[in-house]
N, C-alpha and C positions, 0 to 999 in steps of 0.2 A: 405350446400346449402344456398345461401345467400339469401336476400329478391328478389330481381330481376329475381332471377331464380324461386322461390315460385310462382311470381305473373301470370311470361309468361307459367308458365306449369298451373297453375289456368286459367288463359283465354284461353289455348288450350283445356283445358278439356270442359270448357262452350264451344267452339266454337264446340268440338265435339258431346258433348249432343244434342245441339242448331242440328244441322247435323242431328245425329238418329231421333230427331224430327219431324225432317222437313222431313226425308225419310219415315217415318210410317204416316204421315198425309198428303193427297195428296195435299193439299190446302196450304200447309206451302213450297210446293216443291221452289217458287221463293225466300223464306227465309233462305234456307238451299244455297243454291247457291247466295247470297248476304255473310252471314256468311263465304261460302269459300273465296268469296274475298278480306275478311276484312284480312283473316284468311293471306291472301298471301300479303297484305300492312301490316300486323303489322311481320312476316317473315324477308320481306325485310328491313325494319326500324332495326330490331334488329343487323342483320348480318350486314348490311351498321354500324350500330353505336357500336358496341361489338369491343372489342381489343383495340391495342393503333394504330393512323394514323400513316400512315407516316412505319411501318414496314413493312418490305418484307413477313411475314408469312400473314399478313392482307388482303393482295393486290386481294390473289384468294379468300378469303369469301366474298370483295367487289363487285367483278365481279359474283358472286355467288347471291350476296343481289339481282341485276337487273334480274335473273331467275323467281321467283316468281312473277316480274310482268309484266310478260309477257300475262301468261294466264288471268290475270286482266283486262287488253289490251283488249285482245279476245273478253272480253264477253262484256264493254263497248260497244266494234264495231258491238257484234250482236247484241246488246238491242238499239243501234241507227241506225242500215241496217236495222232490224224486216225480215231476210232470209224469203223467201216463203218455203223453205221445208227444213227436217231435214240435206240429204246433205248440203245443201248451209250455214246452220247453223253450220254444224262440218268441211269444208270448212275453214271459214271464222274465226271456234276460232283456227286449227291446223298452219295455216298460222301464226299465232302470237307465238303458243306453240311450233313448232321445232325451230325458232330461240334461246327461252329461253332452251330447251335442249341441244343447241350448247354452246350455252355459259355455262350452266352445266358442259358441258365435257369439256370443255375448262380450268374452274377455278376449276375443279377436278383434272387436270394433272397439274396445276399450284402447286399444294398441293405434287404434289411424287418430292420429295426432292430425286434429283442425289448422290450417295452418293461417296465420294471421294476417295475411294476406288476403285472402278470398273473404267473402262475408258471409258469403253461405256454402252449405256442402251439396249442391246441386252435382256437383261433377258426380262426388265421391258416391252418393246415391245413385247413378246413372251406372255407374261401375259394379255396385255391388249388385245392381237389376244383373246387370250384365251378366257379369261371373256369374248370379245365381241362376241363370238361364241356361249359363252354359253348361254348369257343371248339374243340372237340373237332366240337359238331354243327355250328357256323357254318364251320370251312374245309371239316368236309366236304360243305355245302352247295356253299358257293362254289369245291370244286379237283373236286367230282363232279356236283354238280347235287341234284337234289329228289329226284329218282327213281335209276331202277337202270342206270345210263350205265358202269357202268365193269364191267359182268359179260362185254363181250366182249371185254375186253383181255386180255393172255395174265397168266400168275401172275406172272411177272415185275416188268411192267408196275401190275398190281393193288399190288406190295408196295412199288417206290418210292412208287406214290401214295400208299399208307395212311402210309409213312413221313414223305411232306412232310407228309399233314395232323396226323398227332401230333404231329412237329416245330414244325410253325409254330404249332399247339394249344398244346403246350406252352409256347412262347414268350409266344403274346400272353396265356395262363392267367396266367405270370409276371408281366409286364410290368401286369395289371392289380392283382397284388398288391403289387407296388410303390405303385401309385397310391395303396390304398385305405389303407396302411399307414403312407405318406408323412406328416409332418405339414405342417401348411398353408405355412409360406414355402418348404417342398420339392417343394409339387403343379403350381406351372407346368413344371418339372424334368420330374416325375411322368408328366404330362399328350403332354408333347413327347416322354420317349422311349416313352411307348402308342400314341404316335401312328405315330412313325418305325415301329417295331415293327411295327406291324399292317400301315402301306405296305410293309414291305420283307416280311415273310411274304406279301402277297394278292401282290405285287408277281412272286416268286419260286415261291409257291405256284401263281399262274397261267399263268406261264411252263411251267411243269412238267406242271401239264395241258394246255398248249393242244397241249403237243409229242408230249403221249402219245395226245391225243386223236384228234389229225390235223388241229389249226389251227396251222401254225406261223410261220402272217402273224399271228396276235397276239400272240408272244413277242415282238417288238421293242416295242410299246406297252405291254407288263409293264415293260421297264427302265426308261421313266420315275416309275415307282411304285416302283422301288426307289431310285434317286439322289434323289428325293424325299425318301423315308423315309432314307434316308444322311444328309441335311441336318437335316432333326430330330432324329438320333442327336445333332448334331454342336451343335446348340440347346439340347438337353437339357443335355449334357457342362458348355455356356459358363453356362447359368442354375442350375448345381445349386451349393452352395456347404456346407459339410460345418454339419454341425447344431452344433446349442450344447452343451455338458453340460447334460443332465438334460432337454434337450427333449424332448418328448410330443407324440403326435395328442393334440389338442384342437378345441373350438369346430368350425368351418368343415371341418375334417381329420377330426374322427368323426361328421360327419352324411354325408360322399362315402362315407366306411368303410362307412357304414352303410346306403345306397343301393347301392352297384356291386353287389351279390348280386340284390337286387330288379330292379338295370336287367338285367342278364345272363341272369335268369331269363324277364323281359316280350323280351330278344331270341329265347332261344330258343321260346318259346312263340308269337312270331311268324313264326320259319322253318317251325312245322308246320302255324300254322292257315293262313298264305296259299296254302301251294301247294295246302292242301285246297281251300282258296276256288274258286283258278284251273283244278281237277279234275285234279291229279296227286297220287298217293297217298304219301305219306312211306312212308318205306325205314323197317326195324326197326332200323335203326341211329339214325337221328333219332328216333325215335320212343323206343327204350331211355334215349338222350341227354334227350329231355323228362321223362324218368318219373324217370330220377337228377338230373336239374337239382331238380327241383320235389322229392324228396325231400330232396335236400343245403341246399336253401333253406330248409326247416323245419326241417331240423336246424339250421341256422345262426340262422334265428331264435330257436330254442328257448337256444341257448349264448348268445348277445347278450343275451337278457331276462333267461337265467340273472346273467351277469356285470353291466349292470346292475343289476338286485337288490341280488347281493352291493355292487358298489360302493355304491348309493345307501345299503344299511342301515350300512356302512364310513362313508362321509360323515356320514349323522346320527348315527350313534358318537361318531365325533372331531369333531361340530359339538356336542355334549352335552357332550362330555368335556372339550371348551375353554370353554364357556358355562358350565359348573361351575364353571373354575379363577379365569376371570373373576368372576363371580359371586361366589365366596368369598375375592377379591383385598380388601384395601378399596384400592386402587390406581382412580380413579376411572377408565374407558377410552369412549370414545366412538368409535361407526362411521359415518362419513358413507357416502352412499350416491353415486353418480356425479354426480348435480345437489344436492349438498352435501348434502343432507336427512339427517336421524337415519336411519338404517338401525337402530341397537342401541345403547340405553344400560346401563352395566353397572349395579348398583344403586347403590354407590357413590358414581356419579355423577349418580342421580337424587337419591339421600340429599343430596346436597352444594346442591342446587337444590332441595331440599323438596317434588319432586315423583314422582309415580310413573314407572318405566323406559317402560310402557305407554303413557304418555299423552306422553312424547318423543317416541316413533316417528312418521315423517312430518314433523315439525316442523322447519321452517325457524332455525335456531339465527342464523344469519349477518345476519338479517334487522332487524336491530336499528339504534338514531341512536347519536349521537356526542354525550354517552356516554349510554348505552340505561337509558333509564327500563321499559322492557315486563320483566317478567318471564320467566325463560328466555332473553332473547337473548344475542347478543354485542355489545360495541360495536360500530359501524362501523370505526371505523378499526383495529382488531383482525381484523374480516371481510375489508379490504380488505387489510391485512396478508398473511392466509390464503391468501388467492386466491390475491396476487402471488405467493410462495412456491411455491402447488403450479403455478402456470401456470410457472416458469422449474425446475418440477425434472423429473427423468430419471422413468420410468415404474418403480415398483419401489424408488427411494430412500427414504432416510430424510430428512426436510427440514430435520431440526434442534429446537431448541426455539423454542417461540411464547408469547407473552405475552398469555393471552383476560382482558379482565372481560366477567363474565355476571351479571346481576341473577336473585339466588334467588327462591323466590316469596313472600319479606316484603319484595322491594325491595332486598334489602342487595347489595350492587355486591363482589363475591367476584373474586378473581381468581384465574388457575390457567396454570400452569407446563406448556406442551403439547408431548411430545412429537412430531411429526407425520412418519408411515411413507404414503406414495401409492403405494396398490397399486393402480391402478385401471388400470393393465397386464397384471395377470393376471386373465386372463378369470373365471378359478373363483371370484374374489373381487371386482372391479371397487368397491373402496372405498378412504376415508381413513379410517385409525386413528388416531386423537386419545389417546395418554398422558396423560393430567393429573395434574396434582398441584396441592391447593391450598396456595397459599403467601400466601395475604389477610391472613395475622398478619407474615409476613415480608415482604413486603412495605412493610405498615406498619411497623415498625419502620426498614428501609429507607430511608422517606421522612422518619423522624423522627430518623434519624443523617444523611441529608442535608441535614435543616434545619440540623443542629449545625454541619453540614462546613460549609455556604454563610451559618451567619448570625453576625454577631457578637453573642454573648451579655451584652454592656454594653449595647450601643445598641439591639438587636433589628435594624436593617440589616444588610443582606449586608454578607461581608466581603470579603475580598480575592479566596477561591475566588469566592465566587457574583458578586462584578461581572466576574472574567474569562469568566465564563458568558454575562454579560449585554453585554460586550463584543463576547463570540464571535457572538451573533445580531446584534448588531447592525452585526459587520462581514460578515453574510450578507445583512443585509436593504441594505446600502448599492447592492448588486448589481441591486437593484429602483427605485434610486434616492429611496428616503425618506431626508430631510432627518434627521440627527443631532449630535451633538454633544458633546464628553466636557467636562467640567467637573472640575478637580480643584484642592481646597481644602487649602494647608498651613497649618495654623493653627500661631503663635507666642502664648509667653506661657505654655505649661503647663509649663516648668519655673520659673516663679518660683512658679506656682499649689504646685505640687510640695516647693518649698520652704519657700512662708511655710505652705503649709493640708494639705499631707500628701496622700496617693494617694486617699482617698475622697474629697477634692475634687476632686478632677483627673479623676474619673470619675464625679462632680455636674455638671462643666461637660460633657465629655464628651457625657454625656446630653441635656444640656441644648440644643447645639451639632444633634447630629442632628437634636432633633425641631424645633429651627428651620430646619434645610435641608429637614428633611419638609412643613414647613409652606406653606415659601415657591415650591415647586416643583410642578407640577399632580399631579395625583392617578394618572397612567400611566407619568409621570418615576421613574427608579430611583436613591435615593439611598442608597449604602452609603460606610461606613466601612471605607477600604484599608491604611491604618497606624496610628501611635499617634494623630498629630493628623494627620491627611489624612485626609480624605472626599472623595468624586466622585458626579456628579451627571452620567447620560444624560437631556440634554434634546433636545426635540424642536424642528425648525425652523431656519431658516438661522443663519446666524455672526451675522446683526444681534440675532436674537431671541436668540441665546445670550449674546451681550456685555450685554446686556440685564438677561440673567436670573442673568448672573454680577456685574452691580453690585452688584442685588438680594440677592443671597446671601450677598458681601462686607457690605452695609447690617447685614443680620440679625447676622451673624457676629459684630462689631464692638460690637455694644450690648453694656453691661455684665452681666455673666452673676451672680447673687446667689447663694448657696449658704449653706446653713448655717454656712460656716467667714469668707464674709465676701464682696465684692463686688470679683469682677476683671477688669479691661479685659484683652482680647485683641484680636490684629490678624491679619490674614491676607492671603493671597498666591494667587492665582488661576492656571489656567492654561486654556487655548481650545483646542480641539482636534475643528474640523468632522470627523465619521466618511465617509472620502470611499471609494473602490469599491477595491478591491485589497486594501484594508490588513487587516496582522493587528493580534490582540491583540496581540503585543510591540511591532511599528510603533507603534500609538495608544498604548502605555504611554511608549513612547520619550519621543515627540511631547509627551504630556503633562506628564513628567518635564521636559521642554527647556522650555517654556512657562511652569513656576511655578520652573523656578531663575532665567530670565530676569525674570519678575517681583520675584522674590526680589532679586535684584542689580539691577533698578532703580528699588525704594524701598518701602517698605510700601504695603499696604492696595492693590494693585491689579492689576488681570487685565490680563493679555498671551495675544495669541493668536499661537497657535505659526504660523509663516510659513517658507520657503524656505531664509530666510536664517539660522534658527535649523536647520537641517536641515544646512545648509552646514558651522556650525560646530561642529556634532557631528560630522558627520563627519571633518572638519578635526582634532579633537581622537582622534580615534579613529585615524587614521592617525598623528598624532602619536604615540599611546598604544603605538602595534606599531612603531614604526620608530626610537622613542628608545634600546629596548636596543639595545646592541650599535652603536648612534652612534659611537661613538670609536674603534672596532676597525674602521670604515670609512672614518676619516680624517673623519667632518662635525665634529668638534667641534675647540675652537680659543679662546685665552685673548687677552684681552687687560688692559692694565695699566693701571690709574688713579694717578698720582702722587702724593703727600703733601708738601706744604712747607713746612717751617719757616717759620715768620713771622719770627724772628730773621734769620737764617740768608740768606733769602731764593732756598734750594735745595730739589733733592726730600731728602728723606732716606728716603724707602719707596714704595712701589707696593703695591697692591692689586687681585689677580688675579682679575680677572673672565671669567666663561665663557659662551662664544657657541655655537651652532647654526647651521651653513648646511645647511638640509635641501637632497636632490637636487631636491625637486622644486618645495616651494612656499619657496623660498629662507631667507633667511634668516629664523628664527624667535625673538622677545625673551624675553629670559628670562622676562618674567612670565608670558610664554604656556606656555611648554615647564615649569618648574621646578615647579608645582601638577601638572601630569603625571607629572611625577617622582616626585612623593609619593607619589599616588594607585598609582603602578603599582608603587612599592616598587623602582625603582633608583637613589634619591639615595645611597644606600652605594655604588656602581658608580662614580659622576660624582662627587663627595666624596672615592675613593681618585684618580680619572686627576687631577682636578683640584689635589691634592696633589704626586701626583709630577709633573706637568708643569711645576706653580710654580716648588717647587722645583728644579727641574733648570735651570729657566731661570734663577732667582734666583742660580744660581752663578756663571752667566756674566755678569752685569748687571757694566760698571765701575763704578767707587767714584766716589761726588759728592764732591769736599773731600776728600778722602783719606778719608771713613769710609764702610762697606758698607751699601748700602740696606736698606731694613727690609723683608719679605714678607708685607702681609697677604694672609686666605684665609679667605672665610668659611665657616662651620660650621653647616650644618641639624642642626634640633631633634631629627629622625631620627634622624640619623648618631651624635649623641649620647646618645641610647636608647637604640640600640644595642649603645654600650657597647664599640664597638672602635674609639673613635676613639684610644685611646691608642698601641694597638698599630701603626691604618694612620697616624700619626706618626711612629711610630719605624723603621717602613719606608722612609715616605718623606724622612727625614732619613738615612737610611743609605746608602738606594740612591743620592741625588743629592751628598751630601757638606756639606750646607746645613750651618750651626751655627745648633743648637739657639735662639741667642742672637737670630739674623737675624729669626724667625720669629714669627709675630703672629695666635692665632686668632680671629677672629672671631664671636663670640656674643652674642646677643640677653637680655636681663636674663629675658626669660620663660622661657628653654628653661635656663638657670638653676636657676629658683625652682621652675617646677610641674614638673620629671623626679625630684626626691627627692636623696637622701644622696650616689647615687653620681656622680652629675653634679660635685657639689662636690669630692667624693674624686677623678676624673681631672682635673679643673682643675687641682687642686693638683699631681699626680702629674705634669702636661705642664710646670706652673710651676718642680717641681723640674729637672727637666730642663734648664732654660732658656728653656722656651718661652714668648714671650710671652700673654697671653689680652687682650684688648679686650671691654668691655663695646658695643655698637653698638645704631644706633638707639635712644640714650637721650632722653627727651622725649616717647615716643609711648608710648601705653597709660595702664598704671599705673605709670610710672617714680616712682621715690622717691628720696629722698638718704639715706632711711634705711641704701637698699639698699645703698649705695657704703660704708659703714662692715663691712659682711659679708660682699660676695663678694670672690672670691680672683681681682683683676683686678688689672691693668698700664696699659690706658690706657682713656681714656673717649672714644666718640665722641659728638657731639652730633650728633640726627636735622637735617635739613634744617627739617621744621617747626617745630624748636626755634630757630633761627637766620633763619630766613625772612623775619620782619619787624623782625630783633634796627638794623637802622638806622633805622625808622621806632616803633617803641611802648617806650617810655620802660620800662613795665612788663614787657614781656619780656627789652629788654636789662638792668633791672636782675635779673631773674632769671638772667637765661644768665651777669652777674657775679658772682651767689651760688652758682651751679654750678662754677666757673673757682674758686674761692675754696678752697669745699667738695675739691672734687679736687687744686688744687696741696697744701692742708694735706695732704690722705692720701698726696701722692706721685705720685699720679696726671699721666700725661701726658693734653691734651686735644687731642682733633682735629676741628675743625668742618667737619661735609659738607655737599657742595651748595650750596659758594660760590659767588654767581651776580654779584656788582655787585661793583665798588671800594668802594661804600658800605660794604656787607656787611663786606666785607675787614678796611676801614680801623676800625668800629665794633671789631670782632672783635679785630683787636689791640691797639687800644688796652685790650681789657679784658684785654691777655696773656697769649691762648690761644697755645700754643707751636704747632701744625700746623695748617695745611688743604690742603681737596681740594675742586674743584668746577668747574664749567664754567668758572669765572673765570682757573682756572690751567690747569685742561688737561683735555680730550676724554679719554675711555678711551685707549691709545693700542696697535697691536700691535708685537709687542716689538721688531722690526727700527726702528719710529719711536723705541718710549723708546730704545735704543740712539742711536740719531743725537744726540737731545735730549741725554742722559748728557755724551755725546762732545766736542758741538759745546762747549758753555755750561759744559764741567764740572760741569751739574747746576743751574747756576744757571734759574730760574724764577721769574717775577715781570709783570703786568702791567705793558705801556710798556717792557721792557727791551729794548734791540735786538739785532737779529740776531733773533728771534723773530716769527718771521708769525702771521698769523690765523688759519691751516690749523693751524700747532702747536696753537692752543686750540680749535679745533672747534667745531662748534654740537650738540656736547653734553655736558651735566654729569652730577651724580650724581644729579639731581631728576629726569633722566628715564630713568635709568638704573636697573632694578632688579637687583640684585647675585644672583652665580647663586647657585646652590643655597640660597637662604635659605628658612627653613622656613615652611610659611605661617603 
């Protein structure tokens, strides 16, 4: 009950008190009769202002608001006439008051809503005779008496009377056709204004006689029968709320329908037998009254049975005509009944369960295990499916589709596609309608394109879809706290298998490879193959039991693998990865990916489990990964100069530009770190052009050592040279800084050479015509040859450091590194030895007279404001022990632990 309705049932009560008050105190009588009239302006104020404007259900409470002030009316006009006597005074208020009873009865029949159904309103007129007969003998019981009391009043007198009693007859006749007609969430409404209604008629009606009669110390105890009966106008008005489309009496609404005739008739038939009882003889007006009640109630029952009839034969019609349509559906349909039982199976869908429609009904369907071996059930967890569904749905929705198996009666486990409609809010129906379709071949097919989806058809193991399945549960169950653990195996050695024994060996081992992980792994462990040669293995149990069982799987791995094509050793790489509480599939993928490249990178044949610290520097690298573009356009990036010195000479005669990274945050980062980032992310073309023109532009400024112009080298990623515009970002950067062509020295590796093809050689050449120099770099490491040095299109040879490294201590390398010096000065070749570390080094080195070096020995990277000083001071001159020369000029570092930027990995 809201506050609104608090307050007007609060001021009904006070108006009603205020009333007893003023009834028991003869002197408060004109205050009790002011209090009614308030009582009948705040009435119509409410019912005028209650509901929404403008709705059709509204319309009769509005024409209903102007009832109440009517008799308002009344008594205005008799406190400003001042009647000379009591007739002229009840006169003069009833004159006002049957109008307002007309329009009572008027916006009471506005209220009985037609219902569309019936085609005429016979019944309802049969009712309102009814009621109005009834309530016709009842006021005039109660505003005359039993007997012949009002024959000696004058005709005057007689005709208001008869007037209030058809007045207020007719009123409460209405009011109870309201109720009967009412459907049920509108009968508490219904109920409240029959009730107000009847108070304010007996209320009004007995005022009226007590004043004609010549009691008129009982008119004041009538007004609290009427402020009363105001109050429940005013209850009615707050609980009525406009009906729904296409609502109907139903249920609970057409058994009162169907009683108020029968109650109406047992009241009138008790106003004649008791005064007989009491020995006063009923009036022919009562008496007439009982003779028309009791025939109007037979007629009404005779039109009710009639209407009945016709509906119930209407019902089994259109319950025939849909059990036909059903019936001749093959659409399988099932009807539960309120406590789920079969209510109706169509045939269809007894056909589909091999049993008769007949022998469903009553049967508990839902009643079935998990998965239901009984014939006719459902599964369980189908049934408890079911439930859930209709227990969270709206009364009258449709629930969607449902997924039932039900064993037919040979057993076979059938499944069927259910649509499900819960009507078991409408009363006339109180069921669930089950749609089905069976879909038991699609299904299956289904489950046998799922196998294909989730299994790999070499190995017969899940593949990459179904262990992410298998992941997914099992970073559900981590949340329960079971012990797991991912295990993933990259095997090496199937491309030499590939190349000595061809693809059908490679998928002998293959084979071979699974069913030893199948073997070696318990019988509940999920072992599938995730890529070409990776496989993974969920084992169960702590980290210890998993390192364990990843020795174990390494052991197997590892043994020689025999094939029809020949017998080959393979090796593998592990990775550990406990399934802890939070994580997804991508996290455990991560983790596991980070754990076998860490294996990977620190040595065959063995498992690494992934930790913190490998978490750190994935991250590390990932930030790296987002914040290297656009490095340079922020100012972090920044070159510095390694020097080159004639051994004759004993000056620099070149530098070699090297390129740094001071990140904002995790400072500065080594090239070997950042520069495999670079690749990976596809912006060494970006760092390869700044890195060019910044050399260059500096290399203009550089002063001359011994009057000749230093040399600029600059090395060149294997990328940058795929690419295929390294000639062009050349000619740029010789343009834009002013460099000659001649100064310049590229830097390339003998393998980004040999394995890019024709065109690599073709812009060699094309930069050599130019001017530009090319360096052969890092010679000694890999598959270096001398063959090599007779064919490419190079200017100088650098020797790797581990070419030179032991060149003062093993007899057989320095005779080699003299057959290399040899080999190059014959073709012309200048040589320059990096990663000079000792005077030993130095001093072996020239006496085998190589014409340059660079290394910790002579000088630290240096940034260009230092080589500048260097250049200035010494004119260049550089050399161990020469003075003027501190130990800060040579640095504690060389080019052994310097990795040169952008070099391709």
């Amino acid at each position: 009950m809201d506050r609104r309705t608090k307050w007007v049932l609060a001021c009904a009560l006070a108006a009603a008190v205020a009333c007893v008050v003023a009834a028991v105190v003869p002197a408060l009588h004109p205050v009790g009769e002011v209090v009614t009239a308030l009582a009948g302006v705040l009435t119509a104020a409410v019912l005028w202002r209650s509901g929404r404007p403008g709705e059709p259900a509204d319309r009769p409470w509005r024409l209903l608001a102007v009832a109440p002030l009517l008799p308002v009316a009344g008594l205005v006009t008799s406190v400003a006439v001042d009647p000379a006597s009591v007739l002229e005074d009840v006169v003069l208020r009833w004159v006002f008051i049957v109008p307002g009873h007309v329009l009572a009865v008027l916006a009471l029949l506005g209220m009985v809503r037609r219902s569309p159904r019936r085609p005429t309103c016979l019944r309802t007129g049969l009712e309102l005779a009814l009621f109005g007969t009834a309530a016709l003998v009842v006021m005039q019981v109660l505003l005359v008496g039993p007997g012949s009391g009002w024959t000696a009043l004058s005709a005057v007198a007689r005709l208001v009377l008869g007037a209030a009693v058809l007045a207020t007859a007719a009123t409460m006749a209405a009011a109870l056709t309201v109720l009967g007609a009412a459907e049920a969430r509108r009968q508490p409404a219904a109920a409240a204004l029959l009730a107000g209604l009847v108070a304010v008629c007996a209320g009004r009606g007995a005022a009226t006689s007590a004043a004609l009669l010549g009691a008129p110390g009982a008119v004041p105890a009538t007004r609290v029968a009427v402020v009363v009966g105001l109050a429940l106008l005013v209850l009615a008005r707050l609980l009525d709320t406009a009906p729904a489309a296409g609502a109907h009496p139903g249920g609970r609404a057409a058994q009162l329908r169907s009683a108020l005739p029968h109650l109406a008739l047992v009241v009138v038939v008790a106003l004649v037998v008791v005064p007989v009882v009491l020995g006063t003889a009923p009036t022919g007006t009562t008496l007439g009254g009982a003779l028309a009640c009791a025939a109007l109630a037979a007629v009404h029952r005779w039109v009710t049975a009639r209407e009945d009839h016709l509906r119930g034969a209407r019902l089994r019609r259109d319950e025939a005509y849909f059990r036909s349509l059903l019936s001749a559906s093959s659409e399988p349909v099932l009807v539960l009944d309120a406590r789920l039982r079969v209510g109706w199976a169509s045939p269809a869908f007894a056909a589909l369960l091999g049993r008769d429609p007949a022998d469903l009904v009553g049967r508990d369907l839902l009643a079935g295990s998990a998965p239901t071996t009984r014939p006719g059930t459902v599964d369980a967890h189908d049934a408890a499916a079911l439930r859930t569904r209709l227990a969270g749905s709206a009364p009258g929705s449709a629930g969607g589709l449902l997924v039932l198996h039900v064993r037919d009666a040979d057993g076979e486990r059938r499944c069927l596609e259910a649509g499900v409609s819960d009507l078991r809010g409408d009363a006339a129906i109180a069921s669930v309608v089950l749609h089905c379709r069976d879909v038991t071949e699609r299904e299956a097919r289904e489950r046998a394109l799922e196998e294909v989806a989730f299994t790999d058809t070499l190995t017969g193991l899940p593949n990459r879809a179904g262990w992410d399945a298998e992941l997914a549960a099992a970073a559900g169950r981590a949340d329960a706290g079971t012990g797991e653990a991912v295990l993933v195996f990259e095997v090496s050695g199937l491309g030499e298998v590939r190349e000595h024994a061809g693809r059908d060996a490679v998928a002998d081992v293959l084979v071979e490879l699974g069913r030893r992980l199948r073997d070696a792994v318990r019988g509940d462990e999920v072992v599938a193959r995730v890529a070409g040669g990776a496989f993974a293995v969920l084992a169960a149990g702590d980290g210890d039991t998993a390192d364990r069982l990843a020795d174990r799987c390494l052991a197997v791995l590892e043994r020689p693998v025999s094939t029809p094509a020949g017998l080959f050793d393979l090796t593998a790489d592990v990775g550990v990865v406990p399934v802890e509480h939070g994580l997804t599939v991508a996290e455990l993928t991560a983790r596991a990916e980070l754990a076998v490249a860490a294996a990977r990178t620190g040595g065959r044949s063995r498992a690494t489990r992934w930790t913190p610290t490998l978490g750190a520097a994935a991250a590390r690298r990932d930030q790296l990964r987002q914040d290297l573009p656009g490095a340079a356009a922020r100012g972090e990036l920044w070159l510095v100069f390694q020097p080159v010195v004639s051994m004759d000479e004993q000056r620099v005669t070149g530098v070699e530009a090297l390129l740094r990274w001071r990140h904002p945050v995790l400072g500065d980062v080594p090239p070997r770190e950042f520069v495999p980032i670079a690749e990976r992310a596809g912006v060494v073309g970006e760092l390869q052009r700044w890195v060019l023109r910044e050399a260059t532009a500096a290399a203009v400024a550089l002063p001359e050592a011994g009057g000749a112009p230093l040399q600029l080298g600059v090395n060149i990623a294997a990328s940058h040279v795929a690419a295929r515009t390294l000639v062009d970002d050349v000619t740029t950067a010789l343009a834009d800084s002013g460099l000659a062509p001649q100064r310049l020295v590229l830097e390339v590796t003998e393998a980004t050479v040999l394995d890019d093809g024709d065109h690599v050689v073709t812009d060699v050449r094309a930069l050599r015509l130019m001017g530009v120099h090319v360096a052969l770099d890092d010679f000694g490491t890999g598959s270096s040859s001398l063959a090599h040095l007779t064919r490419l299109p190079i200017d100088v040879l650098k020797l790797d450091n581990t070419f030179v490294s032991r060149v003062d201590r093993d007899a057989q390398g320095r005779a080699l590194c003299q057959a290399v010096v040899t080999v190059a000065q014959a073709l012309g070749l200048d040589v320059v030895a990096e990663g000079v570390e000792t005077p030993a080094q130095l001093g072996v080195l020239r006496g085998l007279g190589l014409g340059f070096a660079q290394g910790f020995l002579l000088s630290r990277p240096l940034p260009l404001a230092d080589l500048v000083r260097v250049l200035e001071e010494g004119a260049g001159a550089l050399w161990p022990g020469l003075a003027g020369l501190s130990a800060d000029d040579f640095g504690a570092e060389g080019e052994t632990s310097d990795v040169r930027a952008v070099r391709g990995a």
